[in-house]
C-alpha positions as MATLAB code, in Angstrom:
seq = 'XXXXXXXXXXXXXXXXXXXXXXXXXXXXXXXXXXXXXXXXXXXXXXXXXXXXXXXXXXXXXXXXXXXXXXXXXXXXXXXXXXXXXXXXXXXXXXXXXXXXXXXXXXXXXXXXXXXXXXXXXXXXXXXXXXXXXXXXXX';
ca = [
      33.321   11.382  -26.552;
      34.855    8.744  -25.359;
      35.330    4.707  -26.320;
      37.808    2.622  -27.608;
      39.985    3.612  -30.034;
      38.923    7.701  -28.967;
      41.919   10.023  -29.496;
      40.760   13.281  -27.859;
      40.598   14.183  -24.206;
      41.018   10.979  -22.319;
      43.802    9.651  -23.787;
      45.435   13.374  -23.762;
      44.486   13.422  -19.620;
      46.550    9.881  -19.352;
      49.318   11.122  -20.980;
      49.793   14.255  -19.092;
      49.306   12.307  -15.892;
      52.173    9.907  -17.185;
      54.664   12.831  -18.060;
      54.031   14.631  -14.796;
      54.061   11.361  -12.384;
      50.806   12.843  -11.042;
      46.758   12.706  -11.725;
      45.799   15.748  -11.584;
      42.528   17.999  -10.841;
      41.875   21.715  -10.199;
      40.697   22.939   -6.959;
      38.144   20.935   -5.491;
      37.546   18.833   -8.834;
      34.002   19.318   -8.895;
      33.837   21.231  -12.036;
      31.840   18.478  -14.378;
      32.582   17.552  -18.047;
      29.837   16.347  -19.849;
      30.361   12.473  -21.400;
      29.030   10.199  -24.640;
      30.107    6.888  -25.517;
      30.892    7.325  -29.090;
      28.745    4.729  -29.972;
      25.786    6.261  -28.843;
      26.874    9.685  -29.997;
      26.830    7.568  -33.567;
      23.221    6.324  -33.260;
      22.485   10.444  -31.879;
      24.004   11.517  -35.498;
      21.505    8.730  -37.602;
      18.369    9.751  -35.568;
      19.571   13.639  -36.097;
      19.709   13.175  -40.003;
      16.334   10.343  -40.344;
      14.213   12.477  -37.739;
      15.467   15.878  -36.919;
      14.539   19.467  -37.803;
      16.525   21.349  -40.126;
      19.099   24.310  -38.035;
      18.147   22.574  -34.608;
      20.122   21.526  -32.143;
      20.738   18.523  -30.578;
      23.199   17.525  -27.280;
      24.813   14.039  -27.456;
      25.372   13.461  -23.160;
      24.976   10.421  -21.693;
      26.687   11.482  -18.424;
      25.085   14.971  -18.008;
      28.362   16.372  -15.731;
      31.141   14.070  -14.561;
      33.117   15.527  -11.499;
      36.886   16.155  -12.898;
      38.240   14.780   -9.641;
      36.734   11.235  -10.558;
      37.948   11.124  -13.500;
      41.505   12.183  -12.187;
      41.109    9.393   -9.539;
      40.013    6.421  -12.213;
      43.376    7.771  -14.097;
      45.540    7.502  -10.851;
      44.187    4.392   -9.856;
      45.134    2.347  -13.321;
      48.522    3.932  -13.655;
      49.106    3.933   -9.761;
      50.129    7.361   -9.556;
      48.922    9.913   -6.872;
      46.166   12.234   -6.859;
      46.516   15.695   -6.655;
      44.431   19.075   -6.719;
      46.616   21.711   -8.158;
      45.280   25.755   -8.557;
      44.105   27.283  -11.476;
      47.380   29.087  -11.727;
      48.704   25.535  -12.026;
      46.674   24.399  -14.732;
      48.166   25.951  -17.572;
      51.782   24.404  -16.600;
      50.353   21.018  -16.102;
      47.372   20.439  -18.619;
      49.084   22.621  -21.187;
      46.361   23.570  -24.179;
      43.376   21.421  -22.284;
      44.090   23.499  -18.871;
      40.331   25.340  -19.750;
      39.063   22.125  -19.979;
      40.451   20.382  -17.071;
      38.933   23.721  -15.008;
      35.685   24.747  -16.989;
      32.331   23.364  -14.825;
      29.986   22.280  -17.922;
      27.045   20.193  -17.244;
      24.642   19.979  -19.818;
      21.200   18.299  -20.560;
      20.062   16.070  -23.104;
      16.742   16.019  -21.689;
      15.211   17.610  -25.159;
      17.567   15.500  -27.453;
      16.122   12.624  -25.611;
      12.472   13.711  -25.914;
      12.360   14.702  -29.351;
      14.255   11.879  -30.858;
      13.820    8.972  -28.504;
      17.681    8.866  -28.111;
      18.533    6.503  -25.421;
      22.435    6.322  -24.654;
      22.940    2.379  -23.627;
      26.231    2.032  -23.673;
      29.001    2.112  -20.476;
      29.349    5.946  -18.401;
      32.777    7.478  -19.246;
      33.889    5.756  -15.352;
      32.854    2.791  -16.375;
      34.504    2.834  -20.239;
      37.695    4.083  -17.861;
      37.154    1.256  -15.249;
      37.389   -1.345  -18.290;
      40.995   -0.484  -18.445;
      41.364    0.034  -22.527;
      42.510    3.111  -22.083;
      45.840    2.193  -20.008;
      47.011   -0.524  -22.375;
      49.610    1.024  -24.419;
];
């Protein structure tokens, strides 16, 4: 998820970045991380509970599979630091505990949360909520 005021990932990728003096992805960068705008993932949790079937399960992504390298470049552009593709034995030095993360490839569909709840995500990409610059203010 990701938004103002999120906590989790992004702001942990920035910070890394900021210690090590680089932005950093693994490889190639194409491995994709799936994205919601917490927003959205809040109206996803109302239509779950007022129109959802009991034990099934839903997928709250707006952006289905984000290339890793984009988001690396978004981080290096706002904090003007250089971009950099480091190896998977790298990873665990320089991302520390979110090194799977920063090297898993996970798209995923919300094609059937869509469908069967008529959830629409309408607010920015996870580029676009980095683009805004929020993030990079403190």
């Amino acid at each position: 998820m990701h938004g103002p005021g999120e906590k989790g990932f992004v702001p942990t990728l920035i910070a890394i970045a900021r210690e090590k003096g680089v932005s950093a992805y693994v490889g190639d960068g194409l491995n994709r991380w799936p994205a919601v705008h917490r927003l959205d993932a809040a109206r996803l949790f109302r239509l779950a509970l007022e129109k959802g079937s009991a034990g099934a399960s839903y997928h709250g992504v707006a952006d289905e599979g984000v290339p890793f390298r984009d988001i690396a470049g978004v981080i290096a552009r706002h904090l003007n630091l250089p971009l950099l593709s480091i190896s998977r034995e790298e990873a665990d030095d320089h991302f520390g505990w979110l090194a799977f993360a920063a090297s898993t490839d996970n798209p995923t569909s919300s094609a059937l949360t869509k469908e069967r709840l008529g959830w629409q995500p309408v607010q920015p990409s996870l580029i676009a909520d980095l683009e805004q610059g929020h993030y990079f203010n403190s």
